[in-house]
N, C-alpha and C positions, 0 to 999 in steps of 0.2 A: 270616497264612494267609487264604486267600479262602475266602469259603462258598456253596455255592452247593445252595439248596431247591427241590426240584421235591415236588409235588401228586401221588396219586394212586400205587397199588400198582408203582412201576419198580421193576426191580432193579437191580444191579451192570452187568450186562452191555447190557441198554438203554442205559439214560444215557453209557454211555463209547460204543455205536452212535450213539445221536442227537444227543450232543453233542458230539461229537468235537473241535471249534471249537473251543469255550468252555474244555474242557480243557486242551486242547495249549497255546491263549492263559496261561491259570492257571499249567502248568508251567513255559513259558518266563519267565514274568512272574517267577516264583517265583526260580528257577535264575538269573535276570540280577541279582535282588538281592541275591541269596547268592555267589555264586561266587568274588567276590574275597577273602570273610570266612573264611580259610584254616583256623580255629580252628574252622570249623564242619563235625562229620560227617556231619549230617543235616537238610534241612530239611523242614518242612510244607508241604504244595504246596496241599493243599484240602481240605476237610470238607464231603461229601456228606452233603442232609439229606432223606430220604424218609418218606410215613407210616409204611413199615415198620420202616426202622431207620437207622440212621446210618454213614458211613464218612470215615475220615481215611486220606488218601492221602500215605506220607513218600516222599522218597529220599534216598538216600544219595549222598556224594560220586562214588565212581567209577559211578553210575547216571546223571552229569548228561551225560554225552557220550552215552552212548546212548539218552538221552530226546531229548538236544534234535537227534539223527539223524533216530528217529522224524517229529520238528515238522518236521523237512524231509523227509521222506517224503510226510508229509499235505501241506504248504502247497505243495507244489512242483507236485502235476497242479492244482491251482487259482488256479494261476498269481499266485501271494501271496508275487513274491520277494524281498519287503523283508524281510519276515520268514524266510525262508532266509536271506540274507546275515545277521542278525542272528544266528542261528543260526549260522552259520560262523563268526563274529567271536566269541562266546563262547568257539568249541570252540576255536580259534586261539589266545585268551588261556588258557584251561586247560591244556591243550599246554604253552604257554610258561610257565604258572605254573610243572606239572612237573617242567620242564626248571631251572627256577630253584631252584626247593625240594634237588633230587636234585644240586644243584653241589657 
């Protein structure tokens, strides 16, 4: 699980505004090393660490296609489409996992 410390009284809702990057980064990172590990229902994606308090952010298996939607949502007006296609290519094997599990 990656951790990532910011300084100074942020909240919840800031940090996922101004770092929206580094996030989306965190969760795809997260979801491409998991996703094959079929035995797994839930992974850690990150542990927010603020003076005020701390947060760990999980998801769940059927939350990885609609996260990693999201990561092409963002990376797509900014023109960062390796990272879409990477994103495509997970959700294509997920899909196909699916489809294999459910034969």
């Amino acid at each position: 699980m990656e951790k990532l410390q910011f300084n100074g009284p942020l909240t919840i809702d800031q940090i996922f505004e101004d770092y929206k990057k580094e996030i989306y980064n965190v969760a795809l990172k997260s979801i491409k090393e998991n996703y094959k590990k079929i035995e797994i229902d839930e992974i850690n994606v990150v542990k927010i660490s603020t003076e005020i308090k701390d947060y760990s952010i999980n998801l769940t298996r059927d939350k990885f296609i609609p996260t990693l939607n999201r990561c092409i949502e963002f990376f797509e007006p900014i023109e960062d489409y390796e990272t879409c296609q990477e994103c495509v290519n997970i959700i294509n094997a997920i899909e196909h996992q699916k489809l294999t599990i459910n034969i």
